[in-house]
GUVO-290508 format. One record per residue (C-alpha): residue in one letter; z, y, x. Coordinates in steps of 0.5 Angstrom, whole numbers, plus 500, padded with zeros to 3 digits. Example, Ala and Ser with C-alpha at 12.3 -4.5 7.8 and 13.67 -1.06 7.14 Angstrom:
REM GUVO-290508
a516491525;s514498527;
REM end
This chain:
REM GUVO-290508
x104227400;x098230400;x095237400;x089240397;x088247400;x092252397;x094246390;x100243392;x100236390;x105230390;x100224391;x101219396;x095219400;x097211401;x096210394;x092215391;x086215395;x083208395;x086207388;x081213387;x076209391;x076203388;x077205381;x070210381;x067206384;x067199380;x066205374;x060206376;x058200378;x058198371;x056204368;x048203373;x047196373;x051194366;x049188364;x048185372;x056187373;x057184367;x054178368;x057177375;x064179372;x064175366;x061168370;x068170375;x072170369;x070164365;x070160371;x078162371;x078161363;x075155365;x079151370;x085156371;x087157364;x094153366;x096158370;x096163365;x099158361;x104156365;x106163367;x107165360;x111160359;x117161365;x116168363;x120166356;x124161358;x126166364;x128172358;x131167353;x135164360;x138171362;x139173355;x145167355;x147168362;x153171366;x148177367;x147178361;x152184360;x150187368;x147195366;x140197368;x143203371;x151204374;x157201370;x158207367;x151209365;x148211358;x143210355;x138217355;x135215348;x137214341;x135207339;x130209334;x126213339;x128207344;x125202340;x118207337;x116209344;x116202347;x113199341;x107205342;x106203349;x105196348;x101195342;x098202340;x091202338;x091194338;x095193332;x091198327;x084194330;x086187330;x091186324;x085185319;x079183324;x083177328;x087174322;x079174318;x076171325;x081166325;x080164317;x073165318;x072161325;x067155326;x073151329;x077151322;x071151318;x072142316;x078144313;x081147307;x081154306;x089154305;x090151311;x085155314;x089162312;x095158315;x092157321;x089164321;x096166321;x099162325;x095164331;x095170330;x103170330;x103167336;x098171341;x103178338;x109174339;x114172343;x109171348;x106178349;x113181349;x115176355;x110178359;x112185357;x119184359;x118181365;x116187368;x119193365;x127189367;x124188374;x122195375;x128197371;x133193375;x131195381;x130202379;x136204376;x142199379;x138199387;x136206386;x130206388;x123208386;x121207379;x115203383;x113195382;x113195389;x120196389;x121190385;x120186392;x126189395;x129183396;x123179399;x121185402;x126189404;x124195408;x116193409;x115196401;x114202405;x109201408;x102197407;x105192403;x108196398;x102201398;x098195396;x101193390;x102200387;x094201388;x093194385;x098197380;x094204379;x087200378;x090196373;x093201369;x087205368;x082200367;x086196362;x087203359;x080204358;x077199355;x083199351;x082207349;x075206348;x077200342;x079205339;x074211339;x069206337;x074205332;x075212329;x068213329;x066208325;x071210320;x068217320;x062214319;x064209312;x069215309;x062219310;x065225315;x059223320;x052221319;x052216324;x055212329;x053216335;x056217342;x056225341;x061223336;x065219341;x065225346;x068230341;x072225340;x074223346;x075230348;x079232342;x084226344;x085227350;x087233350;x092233346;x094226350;x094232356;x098236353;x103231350;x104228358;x104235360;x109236355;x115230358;x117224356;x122228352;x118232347;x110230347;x111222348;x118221344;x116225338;x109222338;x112216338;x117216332;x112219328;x108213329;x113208327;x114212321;x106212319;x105206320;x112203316;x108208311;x102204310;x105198311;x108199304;x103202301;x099196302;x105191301;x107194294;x099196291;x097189295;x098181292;x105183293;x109176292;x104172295;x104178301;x112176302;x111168301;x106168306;x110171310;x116167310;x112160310;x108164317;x115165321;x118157318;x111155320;x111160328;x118156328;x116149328;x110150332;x113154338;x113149343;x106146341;x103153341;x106154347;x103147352;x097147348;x092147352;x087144346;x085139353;x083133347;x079138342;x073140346;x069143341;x077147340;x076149348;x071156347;x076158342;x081157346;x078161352;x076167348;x082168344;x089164347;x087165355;x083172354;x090175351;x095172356;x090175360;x089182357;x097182356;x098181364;x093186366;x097191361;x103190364;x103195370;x102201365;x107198359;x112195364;x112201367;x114206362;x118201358;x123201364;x121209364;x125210357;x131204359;x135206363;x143205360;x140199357;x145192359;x140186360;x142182353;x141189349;x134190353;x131183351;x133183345;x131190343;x124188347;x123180343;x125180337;x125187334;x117189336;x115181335;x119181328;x115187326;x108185329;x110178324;x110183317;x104188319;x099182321;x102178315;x101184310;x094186312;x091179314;x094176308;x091182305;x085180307;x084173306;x088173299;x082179297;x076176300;x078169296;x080173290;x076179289;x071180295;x067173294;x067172302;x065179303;x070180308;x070174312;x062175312;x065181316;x069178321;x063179327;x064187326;x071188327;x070196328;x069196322;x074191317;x079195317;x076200313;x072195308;x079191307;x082198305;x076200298;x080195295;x086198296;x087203291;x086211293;x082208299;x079214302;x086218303;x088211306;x081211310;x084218313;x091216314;x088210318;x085214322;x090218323;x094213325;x090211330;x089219334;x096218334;x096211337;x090214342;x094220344;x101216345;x097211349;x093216353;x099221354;x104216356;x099213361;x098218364;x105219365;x105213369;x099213373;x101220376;x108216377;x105211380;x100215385;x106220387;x112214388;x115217382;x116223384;x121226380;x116234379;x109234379;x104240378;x100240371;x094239373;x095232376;x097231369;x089235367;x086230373;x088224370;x085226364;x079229366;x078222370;x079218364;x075222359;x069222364;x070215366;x071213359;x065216356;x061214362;x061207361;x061208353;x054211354;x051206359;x055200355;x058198361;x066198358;x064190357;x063189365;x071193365;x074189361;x072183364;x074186371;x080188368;x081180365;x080177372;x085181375;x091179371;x090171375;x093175381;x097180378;x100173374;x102171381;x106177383;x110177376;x112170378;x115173385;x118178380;x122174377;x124170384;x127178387;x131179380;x134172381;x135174388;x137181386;x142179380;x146174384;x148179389;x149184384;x154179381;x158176387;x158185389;x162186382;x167180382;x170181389;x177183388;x183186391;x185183398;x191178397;x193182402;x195188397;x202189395;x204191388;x209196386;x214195388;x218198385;x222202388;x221209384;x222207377;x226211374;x220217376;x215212373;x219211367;x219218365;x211219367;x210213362;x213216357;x211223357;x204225356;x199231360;x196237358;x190240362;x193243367;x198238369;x193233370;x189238375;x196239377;x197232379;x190232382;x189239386;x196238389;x198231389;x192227390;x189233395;x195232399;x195224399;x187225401;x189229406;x193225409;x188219409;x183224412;x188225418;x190217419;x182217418;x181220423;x186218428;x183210428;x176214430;x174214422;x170221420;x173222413;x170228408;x174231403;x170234396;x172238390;x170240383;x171244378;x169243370;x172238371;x177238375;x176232381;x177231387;x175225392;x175222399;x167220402;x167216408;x159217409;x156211412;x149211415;x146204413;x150202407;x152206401;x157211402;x165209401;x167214395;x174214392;x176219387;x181221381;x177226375;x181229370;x179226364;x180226356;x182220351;x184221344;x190218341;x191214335;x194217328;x199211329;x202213335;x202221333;x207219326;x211213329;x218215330;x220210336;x214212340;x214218346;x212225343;x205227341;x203234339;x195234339;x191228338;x187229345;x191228351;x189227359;x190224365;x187222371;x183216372;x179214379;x172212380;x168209385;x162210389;x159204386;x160206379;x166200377;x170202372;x176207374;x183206371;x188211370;x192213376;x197218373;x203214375;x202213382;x207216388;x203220394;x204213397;x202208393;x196213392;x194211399;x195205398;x190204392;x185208396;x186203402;x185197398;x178199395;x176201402;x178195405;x175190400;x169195401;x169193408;x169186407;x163187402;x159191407;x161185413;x157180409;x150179410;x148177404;x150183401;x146187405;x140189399;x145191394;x148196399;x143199402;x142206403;x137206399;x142209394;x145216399;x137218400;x136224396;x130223391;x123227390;
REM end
């Protein structure tokens, strides 16, 4: 922790230092000697483009079949959190934030300019204009599809995983734990969280600076401004990130969420102004002749290398590698907050949720308004538009003058955009103040303002001195490494989710002795009646008390220091054996409430039931498993269950293999 002065921080100097460092100085770089920068950048990534294309490729890949693999598994089901967690979000907002985290600014600037770039490239330029409004399509399904949302996937499960089911920081250098153990502490896991903080705000620059290029190029054709000028990117800029400051200082709960659903709900909007008012019927039948066409295509895109078309290659490298690569580079910060917002989430529900449902909508969006496009430039345009494609800043808001009521839509577009820009920034700055302090769970809010102020500073600098290309070619070359690093991601949850299994199927010694018995007509009469409140904390504050007492005393005659706890509100009582490197053994019984079905209150033959709600006493461990109802256990067959789960703990802890998932990583106290 570092301190400045009399300002209380919760940066890591580790992290924060030479990320600052790295990060101003490569700004300004780029923004003194532009074009020398750039060339020098640009030559390293088209090196990279060139001769490692396969390893963006190839990586892509295994990152599908990975998702689509644990999808169908036996780990499909595993929570990110405890077994008995709950989702901290509604699904609406759930889904909204994460789709206004990965895509953002992006799908406002590309869904008519990279569909038209497409119908209009050199590469497609032999064949018929049908096949090149099939092609434009179906590309562009592809670079924000499946692919996209993968490599998203990847990260945010990593980070999930082992934040919410190992406990540790929400950090990438936590999802090394298996291969690493301990040494994320130190050098080498500060390493990968700087590497983390630089890729995240690169990529968030050069993204943010589309977008204010984007505004002001729109205020400028709805005649807000008289031209194009970088004053009005400082207004902008400034406006924006203000807002984006406040909404972070806000939390994630307030500023990020609302933001994000108002976002969703703007773009269904316009997405179905421009659906009903557009070529309708040609819009729905492109699009289901676009998704039979991705369907069919799948494998082929994926592999496709385009080896054996030269004159393909330069399109290949400017567009599939580059957004592979762009993808990656985004991925700390989209990863990141996605697995901010997902804890609760089982494994199968958060892979679904993160696939299919955003790339379904990315596939309706990029249909309607490129197909929009494409079917007005052909029909009404005269090529106007495809004439445009070389200036995409722009293609948005001359796609919308032939659309109805085009002013209004001009600002509502632009209005989108603000809000994407805010969300995109606000839940950015989240995740780099997350990532300089190590997740500490309360930061000051002028860390928030400092992040701002940086970005903004940094953002204008490089829009001003032209340097925005030489960082987002440096952004581009640092998604080779960090391809590696998912890579080994996906080795450590592998690792980490076997060990999670083998944890939970481990049963009961054969040892163990059943019921015997003995005490049957007690347990009939238990069984047959049912409990109040006050019964159920009698059971638990008298009975259960004095087996835990007794187990306390047995404890500590065998050497053993056993601790006894007690709450109210509900009633609970528990018996801790606190353990100095692995978790602590907790067994406990708590006052729980169940509801009664209308069935059993009116059947006659059944035991007597005044009130739907009825209570009893359930068990519940340290590990999160599942409890079960105890009401009819004896004192000593009490003791006797408590004993079981202790010796089953004993024989997990004694296995080496399991020494990850029981580390006591998850008895330390968080920041």
């Amino acid at each position: 922790m570092m301190k400045f002065k009399n300002l209380k921080s919760t940066f890591n100097k580790g992290v924060t230092v030479p990320s600052l460092i790295f990060i101003i100085g490569t700004c300004f770089l780029s923004a003194l000697y532009p074009k020398p920068t750039e060339n020098i950048l640009n030559e390293i990534k088209q090196f990279i483009f060139i001769n490692l294309n396969w390893v963006y490729v190839w990586a892509v890949t295994l990152f599908v079949i990975f998702l689509v693999y644990l999808l169908f598994s036996k780990y499909a089901n595993i929570k990110l959190g405890a077994n008995d967690s709950k989702p901290e979000y509604s699904f609406f907002s759930w889904i909204s934030m994460l789709f206004a985290a990965g895509m953002g600014i992006g799908l406002i600037y590309f869904s008519v300019a990279e569909p038209m770039q497409h119908y209009s490239s050199e590469v497609f330029a032999d064949n018929h204009y049908v096949s090149r409004a099939k092609q434009a399509q179906l590309y562009t399904f592809f670079h924000w599809g499946i692919h996209a949302w993968a490599i998203y996937g990847v990260v945010g499960l990593s980070l999930s995983y082992f934040a919410y089911r190992y406990r540790l920081p929400l950090s990438l250098r936590s999802c090394f734990y298996p291969l690493l153990k301990d040494k994320i502490n130190g050098k080498w896991g500060n390493a990968i969280d700087v590497f983390a903080l630089c890729c995240t705000f690169f990529g968030l620059t050069t993204t943010l600076g589309f977008g204010v290029v984007q505004i002001s190029s729109g205020l400028n054709i709805l005649h807000i401004t008289a031209e194009n000028s970088f004053t009005n990117q400082v207004i902008i800029v400034i406006s924006l990130i203000s807002l984006s400051v406040f909404s972070a200082i806000s939390g994630v709960d307030k500023g990020v969420k609302i933001l994000s659903n108002i976002n969703v709900m703007s773009v269904i909007v316009l997405l179905l102004f421009v659906l009903i008012l557009g070529p309708t019927v040609y819009l729905i039948g492109s699009f289901t002749d676009g998704l039979g066409n991705y369907i069919n295509n799948f494998f082929n895109l994926t592999f496709n290398t385009h080896v054996y078309e030269k004159n393909a290659l330069p399109w290949f490298y400017d567009w599939t590698i580059l957004y592979w690569a762009w993808w990656i580079s985004w991925s700390p910060y989209v990863g990141l907050f996605i697995a901010r917002i997902s804890k609760g989430r089982t494994i199968r529900e958060f892979i679904l949720a993160v696939l299919v449902l955003p790339t379904l909508f990315n596939f309706i969006w990029m249909s309607v308004f490129g197909n929009s496009a494409i079917w007005f430039d052909l029909n009404v345009a005269n090529g106007k538009l495809s004439q445009m494609a070389s200036d995409p800043d722009a293609l948005m808001f001359r796609f919308l003058e032939y659309m109805p009521l085009s002013t209004l839509t001009g600002f509502f577009v632009i209005a989108i955009i603000i809000i994407f820009f805010v969300t995109s920034a606000d839940s950015g700055i989240f995740v780099m103040n997350s990532i300089a302090t190590k997740n500490s769970s309360k930061s000051p809010k002028w860390q928030i303002v400092f992040w701002g102020i940086l970005l903004a500073v940094l953002s204008l600098l490089l829009l001003n001195a032209g340097g925005l290309k030489a960082l987002q070619s440096m952004t581009l070359i640092t998604a080779l490494p960090f391809s590696i690093i998912v890579l080994l991601f996906i080795v450590s949850l592998m690792k980490g989710l076997m060990i999670d299994q083998k944890y939970y199927d481990t049963n009961f010694s054969a040892s163990t002795v059943p019921w015997s018995g003995e005490f049957w007509k007690e347990r009939l009469k238990n069984i047959v009646s049912f409990k109040d409140n006050s019964s159920v904390d009698h059971f638990i504050q008298i009975k259960t008390k004095e087996a835990f007492t007794d187990l306390q005393q047995e404890f500590a005659s065998n050497g053993i220091e056993a601790k006894i706890n007690h709450y109210e509100n509900p009633v609970r009582t528990e018996i801790e054996i606190h353990q100095g490197v692995v978790n602590n053994f907790i067994y406990g019984v708590e006052n729980k409430i169940k509801t009664v079905s209308e069935y059993m209150i009116n059947e006659e033959n059944l035991p007597d039931l005044d009130d739907k709600k009825t209570h009893y006493p359930r068990s519940y461990f340290g590990d999160g498993r599942e409890g079960y109802d105890v009401q009819y256990f004896t004192k000593n067959e009490l003791i006797s269950d408590v004993l079981k789960h202790y010796e089953r703990f004993l024989e997990i802890v004694s296995e080496e293999r399991n020494e990850m998932f029981i580390s006591s990583n998850a008895n330390q106290k968080k920041e």
